[in-house]
N, CA, C and O atoms as a MOPAC input file, in Angstrom:
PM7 MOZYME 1SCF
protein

 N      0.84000 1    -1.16100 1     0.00000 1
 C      0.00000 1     0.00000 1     0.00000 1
 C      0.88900 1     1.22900 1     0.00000 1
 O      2.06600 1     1.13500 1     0.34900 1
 N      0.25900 1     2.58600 1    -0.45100 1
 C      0.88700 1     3.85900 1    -0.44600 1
 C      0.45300 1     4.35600 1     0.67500 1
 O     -0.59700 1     4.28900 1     1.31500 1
 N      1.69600 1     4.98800 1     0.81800 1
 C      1.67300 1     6.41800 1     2.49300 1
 C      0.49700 1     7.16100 1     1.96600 1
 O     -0.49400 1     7.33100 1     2.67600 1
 N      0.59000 1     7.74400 1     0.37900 1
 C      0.04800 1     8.54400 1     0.25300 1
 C     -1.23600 1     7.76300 1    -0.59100 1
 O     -1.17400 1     7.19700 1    -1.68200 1
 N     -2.59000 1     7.96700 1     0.44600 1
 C     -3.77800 1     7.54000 1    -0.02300 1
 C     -4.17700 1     7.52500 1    -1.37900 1
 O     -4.66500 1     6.42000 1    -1.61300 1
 N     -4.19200 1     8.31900 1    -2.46800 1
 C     -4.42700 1     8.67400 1    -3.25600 1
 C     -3.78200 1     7.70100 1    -4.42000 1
 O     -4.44300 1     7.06900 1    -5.24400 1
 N     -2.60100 1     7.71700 1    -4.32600 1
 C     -1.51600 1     6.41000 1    -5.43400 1
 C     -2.03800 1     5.14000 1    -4.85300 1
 O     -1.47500 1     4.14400 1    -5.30800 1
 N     -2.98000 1     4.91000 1    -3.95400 1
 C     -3.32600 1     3.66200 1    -4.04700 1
 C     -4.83600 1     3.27400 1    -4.90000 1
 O     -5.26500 1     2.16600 1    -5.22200 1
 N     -5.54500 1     4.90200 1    -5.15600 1
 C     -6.49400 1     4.33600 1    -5.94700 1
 C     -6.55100 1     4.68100 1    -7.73600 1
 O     -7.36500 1     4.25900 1    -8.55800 1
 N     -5.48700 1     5.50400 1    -7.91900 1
 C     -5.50100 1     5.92600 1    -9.35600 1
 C     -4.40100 1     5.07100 1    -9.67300 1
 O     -3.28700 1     5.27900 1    -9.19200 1
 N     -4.66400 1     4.02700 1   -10.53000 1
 C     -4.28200 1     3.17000 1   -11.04700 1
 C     -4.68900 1     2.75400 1   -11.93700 1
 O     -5.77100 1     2.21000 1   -11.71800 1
 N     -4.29100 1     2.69700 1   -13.19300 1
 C     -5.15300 1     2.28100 1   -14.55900 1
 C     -5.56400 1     0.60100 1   -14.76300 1
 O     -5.05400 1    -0.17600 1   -13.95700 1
 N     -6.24600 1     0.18200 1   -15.56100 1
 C     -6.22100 1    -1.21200 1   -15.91400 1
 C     -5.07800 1    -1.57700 1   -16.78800 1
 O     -4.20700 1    -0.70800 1   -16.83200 1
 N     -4.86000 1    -2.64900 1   -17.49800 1
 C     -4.54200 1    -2.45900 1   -18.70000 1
 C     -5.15400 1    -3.76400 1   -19.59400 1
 O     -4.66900 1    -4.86200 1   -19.32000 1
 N     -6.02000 1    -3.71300 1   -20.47200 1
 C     -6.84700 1    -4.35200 1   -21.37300 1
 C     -5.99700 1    -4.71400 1   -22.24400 1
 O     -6.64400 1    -5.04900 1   -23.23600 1
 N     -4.65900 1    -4.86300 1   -22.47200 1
 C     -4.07900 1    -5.74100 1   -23.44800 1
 C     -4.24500 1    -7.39200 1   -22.86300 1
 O     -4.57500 1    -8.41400 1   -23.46400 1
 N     -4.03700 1    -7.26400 1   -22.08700 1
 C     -4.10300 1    -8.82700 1   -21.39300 1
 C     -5.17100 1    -9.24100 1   -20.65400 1
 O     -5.91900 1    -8.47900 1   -20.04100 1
 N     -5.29000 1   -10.77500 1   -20.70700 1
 C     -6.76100 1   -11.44600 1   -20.55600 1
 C     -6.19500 1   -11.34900 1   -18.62300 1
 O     -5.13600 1   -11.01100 1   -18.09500 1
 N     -7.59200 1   -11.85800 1   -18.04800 1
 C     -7.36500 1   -12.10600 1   -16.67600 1
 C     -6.05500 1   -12.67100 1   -16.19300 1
 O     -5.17000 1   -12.24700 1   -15.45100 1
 N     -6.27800 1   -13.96600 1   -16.99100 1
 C     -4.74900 1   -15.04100 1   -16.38300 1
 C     -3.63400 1   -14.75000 1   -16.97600 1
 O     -2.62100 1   -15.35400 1   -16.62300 1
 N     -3.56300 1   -13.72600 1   -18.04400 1
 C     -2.05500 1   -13.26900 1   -18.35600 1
 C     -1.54500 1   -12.05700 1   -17.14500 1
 O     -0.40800 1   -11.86800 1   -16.71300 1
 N     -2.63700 1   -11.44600 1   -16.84800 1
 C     -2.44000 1   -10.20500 1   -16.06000 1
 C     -2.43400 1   -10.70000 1   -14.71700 1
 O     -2.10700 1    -9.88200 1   -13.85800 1
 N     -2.84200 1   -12.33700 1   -14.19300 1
 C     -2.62100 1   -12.32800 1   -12.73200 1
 C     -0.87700 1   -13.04000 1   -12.73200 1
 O     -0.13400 1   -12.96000 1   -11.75300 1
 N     -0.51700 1   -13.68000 1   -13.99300 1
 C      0.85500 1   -14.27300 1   -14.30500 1
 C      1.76500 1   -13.30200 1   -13.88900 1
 O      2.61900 1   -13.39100 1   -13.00700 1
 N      1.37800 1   -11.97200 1   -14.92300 1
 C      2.23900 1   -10.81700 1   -15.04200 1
 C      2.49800 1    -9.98800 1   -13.73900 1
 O      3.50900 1    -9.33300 1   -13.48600 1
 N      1.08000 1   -10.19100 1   -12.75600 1
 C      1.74100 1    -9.46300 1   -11.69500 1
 C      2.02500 1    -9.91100 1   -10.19700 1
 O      2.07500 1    -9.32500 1    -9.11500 1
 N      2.23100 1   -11.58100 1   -10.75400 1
 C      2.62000 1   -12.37200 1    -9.57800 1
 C      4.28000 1   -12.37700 1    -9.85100 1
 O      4.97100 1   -12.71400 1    -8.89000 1
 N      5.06900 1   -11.96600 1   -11.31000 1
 C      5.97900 1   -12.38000 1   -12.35100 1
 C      6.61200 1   -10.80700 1   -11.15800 1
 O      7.46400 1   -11.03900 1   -10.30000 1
 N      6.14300 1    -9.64500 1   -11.30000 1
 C      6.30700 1    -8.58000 1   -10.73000 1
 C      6.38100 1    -8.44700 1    -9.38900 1
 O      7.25000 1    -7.64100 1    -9.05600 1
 N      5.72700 1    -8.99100 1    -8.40800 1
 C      5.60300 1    -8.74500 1    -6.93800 1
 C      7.13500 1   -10.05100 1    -6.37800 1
 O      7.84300 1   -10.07700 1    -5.37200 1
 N      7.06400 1   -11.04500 1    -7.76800 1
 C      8.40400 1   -11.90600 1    -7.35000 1
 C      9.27600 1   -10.82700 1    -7.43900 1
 O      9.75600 1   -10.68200 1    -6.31500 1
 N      9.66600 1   -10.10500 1    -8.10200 1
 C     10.67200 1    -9.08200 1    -8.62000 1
 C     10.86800 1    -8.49100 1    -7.63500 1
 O     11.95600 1    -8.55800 1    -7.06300 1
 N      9.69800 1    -7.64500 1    -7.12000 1
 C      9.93800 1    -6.24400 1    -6.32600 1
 C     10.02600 1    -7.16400 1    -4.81200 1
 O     10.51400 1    -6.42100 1    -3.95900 1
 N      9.74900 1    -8.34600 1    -4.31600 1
 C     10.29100 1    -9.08900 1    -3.03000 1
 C     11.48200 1    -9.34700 1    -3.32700 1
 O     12.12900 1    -9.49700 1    -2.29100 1
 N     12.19300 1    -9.49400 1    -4.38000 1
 C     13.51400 1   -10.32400 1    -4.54200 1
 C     14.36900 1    -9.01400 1    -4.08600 1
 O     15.11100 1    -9.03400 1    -3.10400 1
 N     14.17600 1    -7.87500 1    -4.91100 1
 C     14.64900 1    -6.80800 1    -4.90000 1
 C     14.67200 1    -6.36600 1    -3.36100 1
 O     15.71700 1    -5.92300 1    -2.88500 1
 N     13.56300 1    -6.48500 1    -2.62000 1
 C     13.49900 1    -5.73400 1    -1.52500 1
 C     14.69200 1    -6.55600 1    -0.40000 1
 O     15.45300 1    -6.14700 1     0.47700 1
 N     14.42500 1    -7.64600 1    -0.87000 1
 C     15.42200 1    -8.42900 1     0.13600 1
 C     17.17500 1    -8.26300 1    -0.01300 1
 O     17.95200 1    -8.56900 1     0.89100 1
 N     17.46600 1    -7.87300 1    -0.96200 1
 C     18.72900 1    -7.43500 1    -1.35200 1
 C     19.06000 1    -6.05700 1    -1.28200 1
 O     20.18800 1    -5.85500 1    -1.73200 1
 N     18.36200 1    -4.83000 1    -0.79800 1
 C     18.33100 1    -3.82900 1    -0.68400 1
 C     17.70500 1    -3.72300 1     0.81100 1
 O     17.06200 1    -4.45700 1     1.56100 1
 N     18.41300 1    -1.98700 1     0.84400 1
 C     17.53400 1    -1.10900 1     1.96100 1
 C     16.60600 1    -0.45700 1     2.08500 1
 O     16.37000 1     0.34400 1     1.18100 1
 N     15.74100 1    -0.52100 1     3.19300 1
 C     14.53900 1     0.73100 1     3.39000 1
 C     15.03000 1     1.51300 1     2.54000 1
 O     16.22600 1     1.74200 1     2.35300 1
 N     13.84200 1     2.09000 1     1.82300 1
 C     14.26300 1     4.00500 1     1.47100 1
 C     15.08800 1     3.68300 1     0.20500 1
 O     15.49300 1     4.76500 1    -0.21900 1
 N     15.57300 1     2.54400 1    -0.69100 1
 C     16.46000 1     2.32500 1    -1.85600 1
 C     15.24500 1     2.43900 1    -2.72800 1
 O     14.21400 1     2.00400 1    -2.21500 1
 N     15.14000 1     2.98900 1    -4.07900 1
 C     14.56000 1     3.26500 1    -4.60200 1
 C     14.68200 1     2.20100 1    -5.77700 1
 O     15.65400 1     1.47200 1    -5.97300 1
 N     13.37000 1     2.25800 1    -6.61000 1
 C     13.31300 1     0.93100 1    -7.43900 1
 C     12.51300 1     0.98900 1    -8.47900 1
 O     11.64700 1     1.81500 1    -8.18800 1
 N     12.33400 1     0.59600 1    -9.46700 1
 C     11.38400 1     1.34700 1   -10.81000 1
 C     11.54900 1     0.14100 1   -12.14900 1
 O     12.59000 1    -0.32200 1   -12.61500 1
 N     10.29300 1    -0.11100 1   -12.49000 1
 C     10.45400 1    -0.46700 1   -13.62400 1
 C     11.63000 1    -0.79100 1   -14.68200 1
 O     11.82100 1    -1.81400 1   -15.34100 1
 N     12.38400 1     0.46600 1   -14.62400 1
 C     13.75200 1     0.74700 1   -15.18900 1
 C     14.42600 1    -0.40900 1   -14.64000 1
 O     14.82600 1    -1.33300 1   -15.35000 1
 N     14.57900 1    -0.36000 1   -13.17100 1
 C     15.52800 1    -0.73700 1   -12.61300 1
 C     15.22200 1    -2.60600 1   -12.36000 1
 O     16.16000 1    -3.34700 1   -12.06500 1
 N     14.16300 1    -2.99100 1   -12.49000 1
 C     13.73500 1    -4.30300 1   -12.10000 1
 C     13.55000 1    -4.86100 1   -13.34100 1
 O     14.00600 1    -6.00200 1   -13.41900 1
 N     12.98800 1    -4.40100 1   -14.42300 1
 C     12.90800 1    -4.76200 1   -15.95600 1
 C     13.59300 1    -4.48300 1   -16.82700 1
 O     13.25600 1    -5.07900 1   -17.85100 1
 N     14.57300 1    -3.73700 1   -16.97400 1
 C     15.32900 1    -2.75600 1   -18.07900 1
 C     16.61600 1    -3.27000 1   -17.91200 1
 O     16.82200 1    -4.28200 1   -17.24100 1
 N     17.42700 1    -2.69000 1   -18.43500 1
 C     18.91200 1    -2.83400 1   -18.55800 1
 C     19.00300 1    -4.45500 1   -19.06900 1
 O     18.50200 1    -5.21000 1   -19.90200 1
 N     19.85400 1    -4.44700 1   -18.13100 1
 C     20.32900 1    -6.52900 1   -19.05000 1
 C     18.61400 1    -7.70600 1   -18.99200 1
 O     18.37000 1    -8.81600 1   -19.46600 1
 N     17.75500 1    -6.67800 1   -18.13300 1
 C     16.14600 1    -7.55600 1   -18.01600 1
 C     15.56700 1    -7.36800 1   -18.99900 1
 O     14.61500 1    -8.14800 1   -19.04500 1
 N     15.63700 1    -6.45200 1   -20.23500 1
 C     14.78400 1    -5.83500 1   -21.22200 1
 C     14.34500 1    -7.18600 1   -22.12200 1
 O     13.28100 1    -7.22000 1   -22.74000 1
 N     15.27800 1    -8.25900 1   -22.11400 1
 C     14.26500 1    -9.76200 1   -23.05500 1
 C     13.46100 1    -9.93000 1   -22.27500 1
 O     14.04200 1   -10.15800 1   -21.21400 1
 N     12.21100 1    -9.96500 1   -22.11900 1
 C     11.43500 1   -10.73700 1   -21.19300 1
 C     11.20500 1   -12.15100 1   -22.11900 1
 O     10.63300 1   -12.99000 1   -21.42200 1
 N     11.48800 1   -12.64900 1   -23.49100 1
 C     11.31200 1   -14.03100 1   -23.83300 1
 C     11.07200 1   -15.02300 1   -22.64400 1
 O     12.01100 1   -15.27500 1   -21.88800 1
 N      9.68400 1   -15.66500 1   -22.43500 1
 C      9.66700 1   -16.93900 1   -21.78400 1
 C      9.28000 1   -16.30100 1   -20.55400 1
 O      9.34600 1   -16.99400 1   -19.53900 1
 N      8.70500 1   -14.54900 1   -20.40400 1
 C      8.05000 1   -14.34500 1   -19.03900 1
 C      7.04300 1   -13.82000 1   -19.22300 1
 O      6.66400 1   -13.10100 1   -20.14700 1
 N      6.35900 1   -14.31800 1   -17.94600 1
 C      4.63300 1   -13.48300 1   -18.23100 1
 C      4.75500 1   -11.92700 1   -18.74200 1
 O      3.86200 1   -11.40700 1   -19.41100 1
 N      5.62600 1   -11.42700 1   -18.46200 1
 C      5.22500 1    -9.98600 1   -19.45500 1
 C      5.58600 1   -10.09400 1   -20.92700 1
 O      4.98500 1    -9.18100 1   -21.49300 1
 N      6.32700 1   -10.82900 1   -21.84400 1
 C      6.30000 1   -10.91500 1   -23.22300 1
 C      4.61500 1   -10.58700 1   -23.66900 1
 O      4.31700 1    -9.52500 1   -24.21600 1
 N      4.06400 1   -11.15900 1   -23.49800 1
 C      2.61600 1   -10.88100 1   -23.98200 1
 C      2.38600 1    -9.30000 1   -24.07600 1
 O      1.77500 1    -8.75900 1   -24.99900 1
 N      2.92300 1    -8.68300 1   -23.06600 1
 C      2.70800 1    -7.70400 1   -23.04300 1
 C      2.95900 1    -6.70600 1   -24.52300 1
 O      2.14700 1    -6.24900 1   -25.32700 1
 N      4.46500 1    -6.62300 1   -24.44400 1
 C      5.11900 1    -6.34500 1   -25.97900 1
 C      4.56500 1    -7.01100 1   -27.17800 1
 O      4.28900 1    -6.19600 1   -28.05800 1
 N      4.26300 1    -8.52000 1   -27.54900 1
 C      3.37100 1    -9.21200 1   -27.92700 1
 C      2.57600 1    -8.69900 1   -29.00500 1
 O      2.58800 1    -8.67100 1   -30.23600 1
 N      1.65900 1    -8.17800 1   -27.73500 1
 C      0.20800 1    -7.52200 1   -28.30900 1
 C      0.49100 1    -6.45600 1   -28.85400 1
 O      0.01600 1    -6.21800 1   -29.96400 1
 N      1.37900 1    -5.49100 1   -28.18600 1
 C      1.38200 1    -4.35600 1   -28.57900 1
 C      2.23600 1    -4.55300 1   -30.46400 1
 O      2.14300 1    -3.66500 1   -31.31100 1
 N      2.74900 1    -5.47500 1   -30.62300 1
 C      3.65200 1    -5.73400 1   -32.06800 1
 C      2.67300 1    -6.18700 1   -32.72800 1
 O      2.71200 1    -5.86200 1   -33.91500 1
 N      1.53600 1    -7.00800 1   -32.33300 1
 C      0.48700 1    -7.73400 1   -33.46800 1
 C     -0.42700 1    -6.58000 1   -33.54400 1
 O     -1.27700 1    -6.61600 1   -34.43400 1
 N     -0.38000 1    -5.28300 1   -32.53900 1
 C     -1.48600 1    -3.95300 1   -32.94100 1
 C     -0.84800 1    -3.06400 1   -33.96800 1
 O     -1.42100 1    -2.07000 1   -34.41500 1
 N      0.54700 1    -3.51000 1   -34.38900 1
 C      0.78800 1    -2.54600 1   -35.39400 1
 C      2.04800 1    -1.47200 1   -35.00300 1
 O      2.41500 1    -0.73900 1   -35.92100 1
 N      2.67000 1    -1.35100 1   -33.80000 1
 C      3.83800 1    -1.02900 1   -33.73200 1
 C      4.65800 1    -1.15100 1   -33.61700 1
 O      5.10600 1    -2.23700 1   -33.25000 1
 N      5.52100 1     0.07400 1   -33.89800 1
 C      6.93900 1    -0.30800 1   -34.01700 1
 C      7.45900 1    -0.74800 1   -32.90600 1
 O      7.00800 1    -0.54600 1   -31.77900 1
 N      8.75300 1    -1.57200 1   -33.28700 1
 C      9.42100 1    -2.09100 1   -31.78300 1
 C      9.64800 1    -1.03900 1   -30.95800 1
 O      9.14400 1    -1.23100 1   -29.85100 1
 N     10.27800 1     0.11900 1   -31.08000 1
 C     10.40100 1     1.47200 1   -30.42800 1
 C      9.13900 1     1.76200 1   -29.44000 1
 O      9.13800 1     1.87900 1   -28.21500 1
 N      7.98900 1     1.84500 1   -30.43700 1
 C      6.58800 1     2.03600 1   -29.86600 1
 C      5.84400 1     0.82500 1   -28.85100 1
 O      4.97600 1     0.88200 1   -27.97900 1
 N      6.49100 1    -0.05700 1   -29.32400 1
 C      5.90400 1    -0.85700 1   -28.27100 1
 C      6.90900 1    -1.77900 1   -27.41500 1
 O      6.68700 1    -2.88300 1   -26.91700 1
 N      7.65700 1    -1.28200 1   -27.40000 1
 C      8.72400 1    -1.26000 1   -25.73400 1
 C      8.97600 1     0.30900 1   -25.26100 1
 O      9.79900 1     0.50700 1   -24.36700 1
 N      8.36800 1     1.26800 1   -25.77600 1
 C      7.08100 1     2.37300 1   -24.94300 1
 C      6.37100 1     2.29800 1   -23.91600 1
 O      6.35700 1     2.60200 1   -22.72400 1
 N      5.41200 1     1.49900 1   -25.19800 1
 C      4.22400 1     1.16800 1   -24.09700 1
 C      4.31900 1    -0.01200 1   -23.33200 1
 O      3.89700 1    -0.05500 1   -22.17600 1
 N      4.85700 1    -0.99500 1   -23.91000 1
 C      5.16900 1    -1.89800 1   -22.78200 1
 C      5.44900 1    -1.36200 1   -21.04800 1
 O      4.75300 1    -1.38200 1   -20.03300 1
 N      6.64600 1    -0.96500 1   -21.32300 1
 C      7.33900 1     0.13000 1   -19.97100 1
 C      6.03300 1     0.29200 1   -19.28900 1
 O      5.53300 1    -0.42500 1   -18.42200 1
 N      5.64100 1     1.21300 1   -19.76300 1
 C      4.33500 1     2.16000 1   -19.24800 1
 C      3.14500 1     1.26200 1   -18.62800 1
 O      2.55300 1     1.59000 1   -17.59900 1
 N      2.86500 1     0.12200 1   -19.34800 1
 C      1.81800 1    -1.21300 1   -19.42000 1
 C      2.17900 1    -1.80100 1   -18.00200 1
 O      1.29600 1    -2.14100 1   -17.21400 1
 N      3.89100 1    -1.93000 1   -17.64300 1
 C      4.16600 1    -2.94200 1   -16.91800 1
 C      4.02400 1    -1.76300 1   -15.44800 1
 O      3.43800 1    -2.23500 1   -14.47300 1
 N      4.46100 1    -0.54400 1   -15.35000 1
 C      4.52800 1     0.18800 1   -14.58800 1
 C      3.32000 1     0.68400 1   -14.08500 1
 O      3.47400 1     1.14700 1   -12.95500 1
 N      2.08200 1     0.76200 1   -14.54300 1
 C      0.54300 1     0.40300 1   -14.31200 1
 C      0.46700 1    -0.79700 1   -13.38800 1
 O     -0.28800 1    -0.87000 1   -12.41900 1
 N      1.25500 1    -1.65900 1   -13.75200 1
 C      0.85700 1    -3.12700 1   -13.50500 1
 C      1.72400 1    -3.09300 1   -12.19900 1
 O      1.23500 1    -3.91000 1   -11.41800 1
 N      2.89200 1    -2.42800 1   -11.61400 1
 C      4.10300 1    -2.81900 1   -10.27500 1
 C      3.06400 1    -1.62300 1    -9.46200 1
 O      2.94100 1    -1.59200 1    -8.23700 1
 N      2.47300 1    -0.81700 1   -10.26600 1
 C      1.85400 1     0.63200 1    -9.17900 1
 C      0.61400 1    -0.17800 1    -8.07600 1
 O      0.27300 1     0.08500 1    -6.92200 1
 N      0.12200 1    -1.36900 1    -9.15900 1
 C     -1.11300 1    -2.20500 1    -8.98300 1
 C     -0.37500 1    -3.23600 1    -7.65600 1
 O     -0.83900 1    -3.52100 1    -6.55100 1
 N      0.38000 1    -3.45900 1    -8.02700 1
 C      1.00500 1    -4.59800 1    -6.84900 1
 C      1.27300 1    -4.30500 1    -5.82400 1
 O      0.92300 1    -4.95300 1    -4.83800 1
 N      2.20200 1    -2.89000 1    -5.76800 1
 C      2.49900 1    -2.15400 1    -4.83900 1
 C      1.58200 1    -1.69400 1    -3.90800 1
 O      1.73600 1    -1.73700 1    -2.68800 1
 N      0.17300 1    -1.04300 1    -4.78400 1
 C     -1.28000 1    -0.77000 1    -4.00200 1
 C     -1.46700 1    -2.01100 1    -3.13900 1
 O     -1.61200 1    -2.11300 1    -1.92100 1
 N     -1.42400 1    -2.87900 1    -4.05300 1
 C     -2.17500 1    -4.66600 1    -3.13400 1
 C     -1.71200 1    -5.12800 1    -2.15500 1
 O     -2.35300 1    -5.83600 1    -1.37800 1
 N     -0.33100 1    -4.76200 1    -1.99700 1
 C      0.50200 1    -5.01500 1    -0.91000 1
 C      0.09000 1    -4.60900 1     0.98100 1
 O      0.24700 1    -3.50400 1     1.49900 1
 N     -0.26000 1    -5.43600 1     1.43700 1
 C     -0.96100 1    -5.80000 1     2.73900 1
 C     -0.02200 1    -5.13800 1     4.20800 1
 O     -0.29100 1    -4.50400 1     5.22900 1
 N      1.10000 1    -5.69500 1     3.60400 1
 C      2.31000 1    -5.97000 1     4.75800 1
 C      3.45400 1    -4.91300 1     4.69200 1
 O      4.30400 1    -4.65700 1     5.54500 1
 N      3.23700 1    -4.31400 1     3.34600 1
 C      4.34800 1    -3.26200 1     3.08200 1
 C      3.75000 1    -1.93200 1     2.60700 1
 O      2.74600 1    -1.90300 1     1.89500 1
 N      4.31800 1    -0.96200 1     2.97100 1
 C      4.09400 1     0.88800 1     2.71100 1
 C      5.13300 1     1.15300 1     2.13100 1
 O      6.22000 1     0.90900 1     2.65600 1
 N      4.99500 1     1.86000 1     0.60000 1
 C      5.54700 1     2.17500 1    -0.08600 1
 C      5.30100 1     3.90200 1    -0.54400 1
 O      4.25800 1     4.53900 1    -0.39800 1
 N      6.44800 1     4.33400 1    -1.05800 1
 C      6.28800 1     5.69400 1    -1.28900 1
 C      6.91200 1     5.87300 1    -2.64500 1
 O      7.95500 1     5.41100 1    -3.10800 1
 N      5.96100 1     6.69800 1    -3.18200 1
 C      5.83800 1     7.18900 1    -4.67400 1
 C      6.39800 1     8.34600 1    -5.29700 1
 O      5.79300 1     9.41700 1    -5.34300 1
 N      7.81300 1     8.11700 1    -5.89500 1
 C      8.84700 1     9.42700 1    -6.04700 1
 C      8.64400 1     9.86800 1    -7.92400 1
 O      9.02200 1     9.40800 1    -9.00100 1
 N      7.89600 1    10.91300 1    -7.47100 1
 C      7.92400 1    11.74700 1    -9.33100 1
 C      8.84700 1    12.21400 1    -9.87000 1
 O      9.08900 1    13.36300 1    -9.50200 1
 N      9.48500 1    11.81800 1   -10.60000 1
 C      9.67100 1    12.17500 1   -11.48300 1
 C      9.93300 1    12.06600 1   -13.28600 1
 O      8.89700 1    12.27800 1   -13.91400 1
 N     11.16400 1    11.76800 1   -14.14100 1
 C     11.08900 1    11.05800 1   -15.42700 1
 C      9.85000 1     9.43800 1   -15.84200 1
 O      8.96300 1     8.99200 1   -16.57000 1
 N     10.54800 1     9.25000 1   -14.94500 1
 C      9.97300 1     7.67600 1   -14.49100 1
 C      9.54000 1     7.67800 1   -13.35200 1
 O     10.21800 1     8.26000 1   -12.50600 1
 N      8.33100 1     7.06200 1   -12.96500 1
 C      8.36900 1     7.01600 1   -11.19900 1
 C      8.84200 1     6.19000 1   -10.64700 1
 O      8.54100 1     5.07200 1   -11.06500 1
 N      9.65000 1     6.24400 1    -9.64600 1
 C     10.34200 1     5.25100 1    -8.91500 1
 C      9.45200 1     4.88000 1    -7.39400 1
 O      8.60200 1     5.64800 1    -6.94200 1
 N      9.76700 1     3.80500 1    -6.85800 1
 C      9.35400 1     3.71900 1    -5.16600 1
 C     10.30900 1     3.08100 1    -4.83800 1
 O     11.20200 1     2.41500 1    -5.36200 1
 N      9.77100 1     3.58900 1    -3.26000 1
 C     10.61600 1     2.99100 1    -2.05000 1
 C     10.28100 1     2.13700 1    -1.05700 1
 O      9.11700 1     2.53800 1    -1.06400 1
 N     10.27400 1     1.53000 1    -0.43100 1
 C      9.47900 1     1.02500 1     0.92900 1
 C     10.35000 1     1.30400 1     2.12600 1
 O     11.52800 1     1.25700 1     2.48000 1
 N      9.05900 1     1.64200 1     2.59400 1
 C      9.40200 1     2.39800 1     3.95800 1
 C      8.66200 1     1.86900 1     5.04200 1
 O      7.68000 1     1.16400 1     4.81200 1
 N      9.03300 1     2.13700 1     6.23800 1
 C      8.59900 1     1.78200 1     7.58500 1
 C      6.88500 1     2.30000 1     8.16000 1
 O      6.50000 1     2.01100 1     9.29300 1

């Protein structure tokens, strides 16, 4: 859940993916952001970028491929749709982060949004 009430209810859907791709994709994600948390400190900041990107950017063979997927069989370019992918999956960690029972997280604006978990 968010400190700040509000980032826990504006959260988009995302209608590229059926139910069971989207509960894959953000069980695929909450593994991520626990793995992450356990190797890091309170207050270390963490983002899409940083959990999916860099040497993570193949997702081949993980519940988020679908994601990119769809967006390539709608007609865009690879550019355009590892765009929206990004954006798709970062909807989708904001969603996990909300769901989260046991942990308070905080929501840093800026380029990209990043979070933290905090006490």
């Amino acid at each position: 859940m968010f400190i700040n009430n509000q980032d826990n209810h504006n959260i988009r859907d995302i209608h590229i993916l059926n139910q069971e791709e989207k509960a894959l994709a953000k069980a695929f994600i909450q593994g991520a952001v626990y793995g992450w948390l356990n190797c890091h400190s309170k207050g270390d900041e963490f983002s899409v970028r940083i959990l999916f990107g860099g040497d993570n950017t193949d997702w081949e063979g993980t519940p988020l491929q679908p994601i990119w997927d769809n967006h390539k069989a709608n007609g865009k370019t690879n550019d355009e749709a590892y765009e929206q992918s990004a954006k798709d999956v970062g909807w989708l960690l904001k969603s996990v982060l909300a769901g989260d029972k046991t942990r308070k997280f905080k929501k840093i604006e800026g380029f990209t949004n990043t979070y933290c978990w905090i006490d």
